[in-house]
N, C-alpha and C positions, 0 to 999 in steps of 0.2 A: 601667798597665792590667793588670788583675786574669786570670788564667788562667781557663779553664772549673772546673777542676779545685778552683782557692781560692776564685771563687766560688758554689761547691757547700760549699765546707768551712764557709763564714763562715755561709751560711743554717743549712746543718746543725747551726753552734752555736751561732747563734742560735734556733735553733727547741728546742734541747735546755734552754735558759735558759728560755725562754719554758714551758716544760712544766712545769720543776722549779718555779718560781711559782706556775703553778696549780694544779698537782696540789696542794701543801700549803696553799693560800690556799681552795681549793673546803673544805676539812675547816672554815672557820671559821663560813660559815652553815649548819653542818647540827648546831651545840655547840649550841642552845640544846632541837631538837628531843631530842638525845641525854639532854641533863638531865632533860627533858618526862618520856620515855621510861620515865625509870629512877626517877623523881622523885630525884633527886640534890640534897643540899645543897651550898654552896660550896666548904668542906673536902674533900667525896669527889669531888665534879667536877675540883678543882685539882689532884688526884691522880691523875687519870685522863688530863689536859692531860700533865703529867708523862710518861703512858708515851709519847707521842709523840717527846719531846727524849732521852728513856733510850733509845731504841732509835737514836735520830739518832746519840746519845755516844760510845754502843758500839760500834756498828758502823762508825763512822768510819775507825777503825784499816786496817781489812778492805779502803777503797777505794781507799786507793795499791796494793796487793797484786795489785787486780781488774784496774786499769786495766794495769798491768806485765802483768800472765798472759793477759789477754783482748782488752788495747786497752780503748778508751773506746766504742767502737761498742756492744756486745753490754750489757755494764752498764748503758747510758743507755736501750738501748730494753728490758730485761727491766723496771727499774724505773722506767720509767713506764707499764709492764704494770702491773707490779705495785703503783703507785699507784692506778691504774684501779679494778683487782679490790676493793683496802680500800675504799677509799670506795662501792663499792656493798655491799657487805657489812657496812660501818657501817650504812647505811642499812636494813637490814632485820634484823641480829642482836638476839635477844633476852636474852643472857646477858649482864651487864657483864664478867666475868671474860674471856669471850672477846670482845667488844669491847677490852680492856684489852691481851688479845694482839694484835688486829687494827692495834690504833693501834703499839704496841709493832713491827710487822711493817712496817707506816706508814712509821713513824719511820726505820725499815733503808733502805728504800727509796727514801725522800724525800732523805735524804742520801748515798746513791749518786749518784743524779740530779746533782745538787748539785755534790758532790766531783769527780766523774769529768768535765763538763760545764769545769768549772774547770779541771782538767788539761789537757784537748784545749784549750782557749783557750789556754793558755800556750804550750803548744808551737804550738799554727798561729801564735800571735804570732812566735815564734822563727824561723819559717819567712816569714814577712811581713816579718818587722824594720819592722813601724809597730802602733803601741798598736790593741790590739781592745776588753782587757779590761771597759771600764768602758761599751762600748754594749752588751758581753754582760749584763754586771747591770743596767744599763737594762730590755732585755728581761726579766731576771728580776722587775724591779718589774713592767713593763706586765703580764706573764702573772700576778703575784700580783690586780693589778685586774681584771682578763679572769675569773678564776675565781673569785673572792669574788662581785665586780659580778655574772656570770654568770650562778653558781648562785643567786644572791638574785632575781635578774630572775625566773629561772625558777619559781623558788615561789613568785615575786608575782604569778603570770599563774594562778595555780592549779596548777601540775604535781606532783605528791605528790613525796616526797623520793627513792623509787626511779624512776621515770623519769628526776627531775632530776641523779642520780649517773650513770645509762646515756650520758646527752647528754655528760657531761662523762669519763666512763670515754672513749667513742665517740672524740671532739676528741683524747683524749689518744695512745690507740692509731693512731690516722690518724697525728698527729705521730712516732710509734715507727716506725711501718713504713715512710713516705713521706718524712719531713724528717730521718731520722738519719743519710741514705746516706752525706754528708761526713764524718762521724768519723769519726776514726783506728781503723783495725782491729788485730786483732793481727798481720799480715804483711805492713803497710803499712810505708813507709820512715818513718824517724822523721826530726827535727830534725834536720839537721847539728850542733849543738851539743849536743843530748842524745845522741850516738855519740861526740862527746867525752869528755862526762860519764863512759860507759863505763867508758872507760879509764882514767880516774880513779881514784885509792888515796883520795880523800878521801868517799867515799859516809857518809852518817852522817845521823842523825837530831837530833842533837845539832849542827850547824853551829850556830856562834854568831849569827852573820845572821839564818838561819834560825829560829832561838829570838827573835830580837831582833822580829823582822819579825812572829813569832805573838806577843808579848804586845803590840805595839801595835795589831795587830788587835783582840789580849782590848778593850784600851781603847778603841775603836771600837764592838767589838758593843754594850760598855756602855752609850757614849754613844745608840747605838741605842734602844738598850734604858729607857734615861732617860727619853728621849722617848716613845716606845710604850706604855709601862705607867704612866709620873709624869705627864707630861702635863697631861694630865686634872685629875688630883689637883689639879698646883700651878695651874691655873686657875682650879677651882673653890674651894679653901678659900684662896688667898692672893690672887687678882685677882677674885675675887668673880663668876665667869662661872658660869653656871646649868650642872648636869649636864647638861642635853640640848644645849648649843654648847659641853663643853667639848670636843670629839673631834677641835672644827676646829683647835686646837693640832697636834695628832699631822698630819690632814690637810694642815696648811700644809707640816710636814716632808715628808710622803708625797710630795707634790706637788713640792717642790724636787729633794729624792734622785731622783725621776724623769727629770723634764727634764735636770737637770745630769747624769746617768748616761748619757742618752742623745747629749747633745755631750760626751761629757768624752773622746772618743778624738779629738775634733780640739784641743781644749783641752791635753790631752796634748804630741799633736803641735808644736803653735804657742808652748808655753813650756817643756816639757820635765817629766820627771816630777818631779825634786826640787821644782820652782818650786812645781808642782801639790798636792804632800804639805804644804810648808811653808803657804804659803799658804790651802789648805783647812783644817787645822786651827788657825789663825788667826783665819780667818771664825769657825769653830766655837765657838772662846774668845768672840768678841766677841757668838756670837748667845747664849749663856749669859750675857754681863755685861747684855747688853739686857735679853734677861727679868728679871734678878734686882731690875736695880739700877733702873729706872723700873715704876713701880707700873699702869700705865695696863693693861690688857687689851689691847688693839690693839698695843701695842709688846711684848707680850711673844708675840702670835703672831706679830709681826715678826722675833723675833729666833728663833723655831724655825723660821721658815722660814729662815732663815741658817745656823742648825746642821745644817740639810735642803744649804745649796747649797753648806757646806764638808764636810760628811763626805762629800757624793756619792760622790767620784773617792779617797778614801783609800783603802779597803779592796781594791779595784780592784785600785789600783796598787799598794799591799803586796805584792798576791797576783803583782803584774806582775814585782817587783822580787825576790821571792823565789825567783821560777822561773828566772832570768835568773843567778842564783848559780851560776857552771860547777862547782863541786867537790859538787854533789849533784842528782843527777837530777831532773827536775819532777816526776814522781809523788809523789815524797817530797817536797819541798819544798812543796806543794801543800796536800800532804793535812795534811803538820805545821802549818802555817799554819795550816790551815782548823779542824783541829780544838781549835788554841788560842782561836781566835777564837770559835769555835762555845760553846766554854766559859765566855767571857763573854756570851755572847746567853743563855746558861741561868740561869749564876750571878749577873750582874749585876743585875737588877731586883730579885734579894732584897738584894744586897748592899747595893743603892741604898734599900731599905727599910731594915733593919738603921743603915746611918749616918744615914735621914734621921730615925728615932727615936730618936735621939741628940742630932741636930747640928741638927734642922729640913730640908725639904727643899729650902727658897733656899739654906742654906750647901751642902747636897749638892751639890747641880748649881754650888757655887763649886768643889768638891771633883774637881767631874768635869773643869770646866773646866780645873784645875789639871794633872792628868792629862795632857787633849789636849796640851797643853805641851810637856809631856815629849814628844808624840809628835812637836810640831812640832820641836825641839831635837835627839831621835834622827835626825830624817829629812836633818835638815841637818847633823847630823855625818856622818852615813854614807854617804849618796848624793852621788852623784857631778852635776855640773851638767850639763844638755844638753849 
């Protein structure tokens, strides 16, 4: 039975998931008006999508630093202030160049949330000793649907797009001041195991683990990433699915990564994390052989929805496993993780473009599958069994 105290911690981090979702998911139905706007072609728009993830990139570094100086409390609720404010300010700015800064400032902010949100999960784990991580990213999906869905409802009822950013600023700031009381603050007692850490001569940003644990996240985002942006593509020009159903590809994934993020701390629990890792990326391989290797349209959004219910719980539990590494602190373990990972959610959909003009992109996504592999192979070398 849960303390008052941890069940204050768990909402609070889960209410801080749930923000970092929306906040960056509300910016996606107000792209098209922003194009409108500016009359924008697709070149200068793509470029402009861009300063979102350059200010995410950048300032990544900054959010292990934040959470060590300040706690995770004060971070999580200044930036989703601070998500609040851009997004209404998108909504009415008339300059791209300062839009360009806004999103750029966006970006800073969305990935504070993000990062620091991930930090306190690790450590409340440490302090719980039973798996949270992966209903926290659950709630980061729900709150991406919550804010997309949201803000779309809203401008389909008529609400112009500055009202409709105020409702969702409003939601956002409520969560800041009212749901973030459970974070960790800066003069809160930490982990029992990150006061070990302390003492510790091996603090470094370089752990081997650590590195190991952020590029198989990179090969994660990617595989994300696959799906998200190829999707589409490979239904429509290789299973012959018309552009306006091809999106339900990506949606079968959406939908899986969901549900299974939100059981996968009991899933966790019930087989252990190695089981979880090896296993999940397994699935992953086989919902990639499905789409490639049968022609039908039905089974190949069968088999995204399979790479939707094996990737669920990996990235999760990376991030679980990572922080769990006594010779380096969670904030740093955390944030190095995240921001390798994060580099493949940027880089890899070009990347994935690049070979699939090469290679086609059925060999791609064989290419990708190959990959998850390797993640299944590391995870069972290195991790230890329940």
């Amino acid at each position: 039975m849960l303390s008052k105290k941890f069940k204050l911690a768990l909402l609070s981090n889960r209410a801080s998931f749930f923000a970092a979702g929306m906040g960056i998911a509300a910016w996606a139905p107000m792209i098209p008006y922003v194009k409108e706007r500016f009359l924008l072609d697709e070149h200068t728009l793509g470029l402009l999508l861009l300063c979102v993830g350059a200010g995410s990139f950048s300032f990544m570094p900054l959010c292990s630093f934040l959470s060590w100086r300040l706690g995770c409390k004060l971070p999580c609720i200044i930036s989703a202030f601070g998500i609040a404010l851009c997004l209404c300010i998108i909504a009415v700015v008339q300059n791209v160049y300062l839009l360009a800064l806004v999103l750029f400032i966006m970006g800073c902010f969305s990935v504070t949330l993000d990062v620091v949100s991930n930090i306190n999960a690790a450590k409340l784990e440490l302090e719980l000793t039973t798996p949270i991580m992966s209903g926290m990213h659950g709630l980061y999906s729900v709150g991406g649907f919550c804010g997309s869905l949201g803000f779309t409802a809203l401008l389909t009822i008529g609400l112009p797009l500055l009202p409709s950013a105020i409702v969702v600023m409003a939601v956002l700031m409520l969560l800041g001041i009212f749901g973030f009381k459970g974070l960790y603050g800066k003069d809160e007692s930490e982990p029992q195991q990150e006061k070990k850490e302390k003492s510790s001569k091996g603090k470094t940003f370089f752990h081997p683990l650590v590195l190991t644990f952020g590029v198989l996240c990179y090969i994660m985002f990617m595989t994300e990433g696959s799906i998200m942006d190829w999707s589409g593509v490979f239904l429509n020009e290789f299973r012959g699915v018309e552009l306006a159903h091809a999106g339900y590809g990506f949606a079968a994934f959406s939908i899986a990564m969901t549900i299974f993020r939100l059981s996968g701390d009991r899933i966790v629990r019930t087989f252990g994390r190695k089981a979880v890792l090896v296993s999940g990326a397994l699935i992953v391989i086989a919902g990639y052989l499905l789409a490639v290797m049968c022609d039908h349209y039905l089974v190949a959004f069968a088999g995204f929805f399979l790479i939707g219910v094996g990737a669920s719980n990996i990235v999760p539990q990376l991030v679980s496993a990572a922080a769990s590494i006594k010779e380096v602190p969670v904030h740093v373990s955390v944030s190095v993780v995240n921001a390798i990972g994060i580099t493949g959610s940027l880089m890899g959909p070009a990347l994935i473009g690049f070979i699939a003009h090469q290679i086609t992109l059925p060999h791609t996504y064989l290419v990708q599958a190959l990959l998850v592999l390797g993640v299944a192979l590391t995870c069972f070398k290195v991790l230890k069994s329940k």
